[in-house]
Legacy VTK file of the C-alpha trace (Angstrom):
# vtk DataFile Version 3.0
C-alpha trace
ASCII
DATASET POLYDATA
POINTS 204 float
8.415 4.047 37.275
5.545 2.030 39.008
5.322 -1.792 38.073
2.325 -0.762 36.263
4.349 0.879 33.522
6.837 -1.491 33.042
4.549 -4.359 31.657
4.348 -2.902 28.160
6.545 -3.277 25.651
8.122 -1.466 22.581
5.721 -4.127 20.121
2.480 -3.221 22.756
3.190 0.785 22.188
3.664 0.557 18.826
0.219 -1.620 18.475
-1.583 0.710 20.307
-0.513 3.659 18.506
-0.664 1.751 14.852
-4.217 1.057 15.941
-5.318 4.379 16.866
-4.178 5.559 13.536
-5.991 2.880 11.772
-9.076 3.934 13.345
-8.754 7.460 13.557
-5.910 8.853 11.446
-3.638 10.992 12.632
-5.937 13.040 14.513
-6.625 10.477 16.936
-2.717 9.841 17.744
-0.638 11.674 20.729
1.486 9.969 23.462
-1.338 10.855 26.039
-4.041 8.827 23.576
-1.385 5.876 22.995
-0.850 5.671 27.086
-4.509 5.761 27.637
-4.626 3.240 25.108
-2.513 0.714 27.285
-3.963 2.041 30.540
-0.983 3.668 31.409
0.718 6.491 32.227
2.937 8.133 29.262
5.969 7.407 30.962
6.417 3.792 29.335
5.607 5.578 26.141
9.114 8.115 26.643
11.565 5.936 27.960
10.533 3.242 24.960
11.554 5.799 22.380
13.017 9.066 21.926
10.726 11.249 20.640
6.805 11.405 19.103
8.481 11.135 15.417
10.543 8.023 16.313
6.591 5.940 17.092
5.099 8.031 13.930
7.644 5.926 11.609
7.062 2.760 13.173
3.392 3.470 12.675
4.410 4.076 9.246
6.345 0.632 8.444
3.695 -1.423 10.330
0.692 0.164 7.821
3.561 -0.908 5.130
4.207 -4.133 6.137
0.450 -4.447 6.151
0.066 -3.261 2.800
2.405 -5.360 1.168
0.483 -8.546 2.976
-2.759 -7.080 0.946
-0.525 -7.423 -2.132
0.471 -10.952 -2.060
-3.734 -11.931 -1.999
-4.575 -14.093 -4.949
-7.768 -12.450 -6.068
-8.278 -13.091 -9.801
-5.242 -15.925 -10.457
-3.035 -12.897 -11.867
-0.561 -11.497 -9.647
0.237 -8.424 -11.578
-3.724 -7.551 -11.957
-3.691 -8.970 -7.904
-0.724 -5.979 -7.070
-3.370 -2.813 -8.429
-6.831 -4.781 -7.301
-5.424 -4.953 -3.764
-3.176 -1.955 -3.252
-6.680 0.238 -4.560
-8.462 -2.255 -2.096
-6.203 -1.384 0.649
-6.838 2.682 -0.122
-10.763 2.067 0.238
-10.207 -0.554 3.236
-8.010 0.898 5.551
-8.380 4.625 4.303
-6.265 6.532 7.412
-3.232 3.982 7.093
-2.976 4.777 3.157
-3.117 7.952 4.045
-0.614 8.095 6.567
1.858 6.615 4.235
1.899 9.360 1.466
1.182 12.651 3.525
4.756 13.704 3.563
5.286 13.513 7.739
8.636 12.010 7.483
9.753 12.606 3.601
13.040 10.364 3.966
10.898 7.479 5.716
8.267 7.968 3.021
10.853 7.301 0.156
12.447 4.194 1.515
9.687 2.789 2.414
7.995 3.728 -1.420
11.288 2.599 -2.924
10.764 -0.538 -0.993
7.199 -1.013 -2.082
8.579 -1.098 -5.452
11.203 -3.539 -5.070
9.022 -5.601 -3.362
6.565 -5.551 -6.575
9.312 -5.981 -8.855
10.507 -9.200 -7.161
6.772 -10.982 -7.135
7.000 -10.305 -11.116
10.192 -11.436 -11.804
8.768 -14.999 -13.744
5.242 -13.466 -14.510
4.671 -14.735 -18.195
3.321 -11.120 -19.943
6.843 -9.571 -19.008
9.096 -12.182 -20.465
11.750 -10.904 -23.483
10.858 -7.561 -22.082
13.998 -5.548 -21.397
14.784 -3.761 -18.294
13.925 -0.094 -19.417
10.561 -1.963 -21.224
9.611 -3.932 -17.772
9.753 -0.538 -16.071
7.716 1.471 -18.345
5.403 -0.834 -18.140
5.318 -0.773 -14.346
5.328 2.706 -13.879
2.630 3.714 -16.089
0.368 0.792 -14.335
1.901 1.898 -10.728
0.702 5.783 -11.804
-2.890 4.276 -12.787
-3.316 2.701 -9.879
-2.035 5.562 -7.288
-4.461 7.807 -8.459
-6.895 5.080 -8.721
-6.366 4.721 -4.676
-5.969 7.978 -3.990
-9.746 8.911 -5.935
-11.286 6.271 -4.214
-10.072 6.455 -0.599
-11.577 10.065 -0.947
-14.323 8.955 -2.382
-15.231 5.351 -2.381
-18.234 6.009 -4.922
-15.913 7.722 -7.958
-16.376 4.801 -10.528
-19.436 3.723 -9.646
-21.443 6.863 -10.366
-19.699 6.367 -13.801
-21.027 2.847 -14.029
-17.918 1.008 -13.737
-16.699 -1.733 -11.511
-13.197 -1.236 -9.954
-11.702 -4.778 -10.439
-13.016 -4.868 -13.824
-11.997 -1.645 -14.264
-8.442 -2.520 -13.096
-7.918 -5.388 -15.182
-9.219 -3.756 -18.438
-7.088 -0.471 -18.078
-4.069 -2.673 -16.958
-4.570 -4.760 -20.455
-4.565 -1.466 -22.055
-1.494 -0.292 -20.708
0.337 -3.197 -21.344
-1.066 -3.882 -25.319
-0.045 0.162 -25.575
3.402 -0.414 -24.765
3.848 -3.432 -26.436
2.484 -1.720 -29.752
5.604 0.574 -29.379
7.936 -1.945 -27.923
7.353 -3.750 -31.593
6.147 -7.010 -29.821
4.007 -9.456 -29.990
1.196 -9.498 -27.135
-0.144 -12.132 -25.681
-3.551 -13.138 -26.342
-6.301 -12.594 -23.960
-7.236 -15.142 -22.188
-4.044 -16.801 -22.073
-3.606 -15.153 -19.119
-6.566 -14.336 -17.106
-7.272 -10.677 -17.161
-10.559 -11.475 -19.020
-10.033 -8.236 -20.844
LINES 1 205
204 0 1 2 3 4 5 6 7 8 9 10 11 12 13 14 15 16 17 18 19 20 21 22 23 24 25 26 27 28 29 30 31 32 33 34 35 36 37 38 39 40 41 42 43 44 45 46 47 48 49 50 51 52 53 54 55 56 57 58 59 60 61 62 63 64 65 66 67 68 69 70 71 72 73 74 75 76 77 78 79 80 81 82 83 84 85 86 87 88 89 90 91 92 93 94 95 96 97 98 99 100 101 102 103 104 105 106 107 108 109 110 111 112 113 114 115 116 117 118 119 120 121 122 123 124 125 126 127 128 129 130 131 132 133 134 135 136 137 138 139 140 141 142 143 144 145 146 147 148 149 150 151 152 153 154 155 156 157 158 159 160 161 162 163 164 165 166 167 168 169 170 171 172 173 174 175 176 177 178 179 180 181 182 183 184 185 186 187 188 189 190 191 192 193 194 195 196 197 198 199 200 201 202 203
């Protein structure tokens, strides 16, 4: 190996692949692209990991780990309206990374890092005021029907950024009203008492 190659690193491989994915998508990735990348040969690139698949993942948990800094943004003052405003944000703003995270490459990477994601979410909610008294099977109703709404929310829109606007509509607003409406729904059948709008800010 010439001196050249051995300045890069496991982190500066993985950067320069994550990066070529960000800006390309998948099509734009291969060892050969990544090493050109670097300005190296793809030597450093093999002896840093054992095969293609093995830099695909960490591609993957990088685009996750950027993801879930998207998802702590405050954005409106409400962190559960802040979770589906950014994670649709992040489909529309870094379009090849969402992608690359749901298009079934790895399928055992792709559910630990989704089962993950949701523990992650979980966790930030744990004190958020609209779910107290809620029981377990109640919180997660709740969440999944809102986490379903906002998937295909992302996915719609990181195919095509213009969906709710040629229907007049403005995504955050959007958002917040059908997340209101999801949550008033299932406290209707839950037999509780919602809390007023306004009380917390959804503006709904």
């Amino acid at each position: 190996m010439s001196p050249r190659n051995t300045q890069f690193s496991r982190d500066d491989i993985i950067e320069a692949a994550f990066q070529l994915v960000r800006e390309m998508g998948w099509e734009g990735f291969s060892v050969v692209a990544v090493a050109k990348s670097i300005g190296s040969s793809t030597m450093p690139v093999y002896s840093q990991f054992s095969n293609v698949r093995e830099l695909e993942d960490e591609v993957c948990r990088k685009a996750m780990a950027l993801m879930k800094e998207h998802l702590l943004v405050d954005r409106t003052g409400d962190r559960w309206i802040d979770q589906a405003v950014s994670y649709v944000n992040f489909a529309v703003e870094e379009r090849h990374l969402f992608r690359c995270l749901g298009d079934g490459r790895n399928l055992d990477l792709q559910k630990e890092l989704g089962m993950g994601l949701v523990e992650f979410l979980d966790q930030s909610l744990a004190d958020y005021p609209l779910f107290a008294g809620l029981n377990d099977m109640e919180f997660r109703m709740i969440r999944m029907a809102r986490m379903m709404f906002a998937q295909r929310l992302a996915h719609w829109l990181n195919n095509d950024i213009h969906f709710l606007n040629r229907s007049g509509l403005e995504t955050e607003d959007f958002i917040r009203r059908s997340s209101r409406a999801i949550y008033d729904g299932f406290m209707l059948q839950f037999g509780k008492k919602t809390t007023k709008p306004g009380t917390i800010n959804h503006n709904a």
